[in-house]
C-alpha positions in Angstrom: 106.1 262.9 -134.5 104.6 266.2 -133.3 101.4 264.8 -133.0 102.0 261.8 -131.0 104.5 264.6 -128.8 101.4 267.0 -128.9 99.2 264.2 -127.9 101.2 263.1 -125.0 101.5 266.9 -123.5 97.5 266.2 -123.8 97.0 262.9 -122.0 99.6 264.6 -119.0 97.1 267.2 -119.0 93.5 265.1 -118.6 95.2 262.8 -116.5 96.3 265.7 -113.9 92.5 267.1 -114.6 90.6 263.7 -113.9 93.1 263.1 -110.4 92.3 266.2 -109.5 88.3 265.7 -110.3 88.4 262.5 -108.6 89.9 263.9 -105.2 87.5 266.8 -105.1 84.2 265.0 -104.9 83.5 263.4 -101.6 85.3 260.9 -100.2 87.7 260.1 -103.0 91.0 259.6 -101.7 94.3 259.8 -103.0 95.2 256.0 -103.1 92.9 254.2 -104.9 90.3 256.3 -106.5 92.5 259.8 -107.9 94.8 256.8 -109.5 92.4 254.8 -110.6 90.7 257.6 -112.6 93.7 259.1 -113.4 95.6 255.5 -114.6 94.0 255.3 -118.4 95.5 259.1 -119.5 98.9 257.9 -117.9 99.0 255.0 -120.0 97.7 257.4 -122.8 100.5 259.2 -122.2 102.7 256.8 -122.3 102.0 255.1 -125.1 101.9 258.3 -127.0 105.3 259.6 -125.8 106.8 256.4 -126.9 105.6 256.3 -130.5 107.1 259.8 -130.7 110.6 258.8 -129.5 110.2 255.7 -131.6 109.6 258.1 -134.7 112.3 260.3 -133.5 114.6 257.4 -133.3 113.9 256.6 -136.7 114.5 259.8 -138.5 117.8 260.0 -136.6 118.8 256.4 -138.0 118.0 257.5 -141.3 119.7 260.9 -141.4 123.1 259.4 -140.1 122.5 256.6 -142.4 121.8 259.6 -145.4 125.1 261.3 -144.5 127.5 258.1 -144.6 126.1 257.5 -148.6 126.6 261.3 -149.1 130.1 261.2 -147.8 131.0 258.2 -149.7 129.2 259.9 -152.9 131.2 262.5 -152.4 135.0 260.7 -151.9 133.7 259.1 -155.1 133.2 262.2 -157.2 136.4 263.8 -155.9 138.1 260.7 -157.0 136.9 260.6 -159.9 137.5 264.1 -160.9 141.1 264.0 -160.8 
């Protein structure tokens, strides 16, 4: 997870540098060209962003699935100890 999150920090990152590259050199314009060369690092970003949350998600799921078979582990020994 920390490497698709670390990876997405990244893409944010070259994309702000290649818009910014793109409206300094002559006549590059904020409409088509900064976006264009800017649009392959958002989806980047994206994409990498939402394999982390995906991941995330996950590890939740299983952790709250963990602790409802512990607790019932648990009613299970008490019971059976007395």
């Amino acid at each position: 997870m920390v490497i698709f999150g670390g990876a997405a920090v990244w893409m944010h990152n070259m994309e702000i540098q290649a818009y910014n590259e793109e409206l300094s050199r002559p006549f590059g314009d904020e409409d088509s060209a900064a976006a264009a060369a800017a649009q392959p690092y958002a989806n980047a970003k994206w994409g990498s962003a939402g394999l982390a949350g995906l991941i995330y998600s996950h590890q939740v799921t299983k952790v709250i699935k963990w602790n409802k078979l512990h607790k019932a582990d648990v009613a299970k020994f008490v019971s059976d100890w007395h």
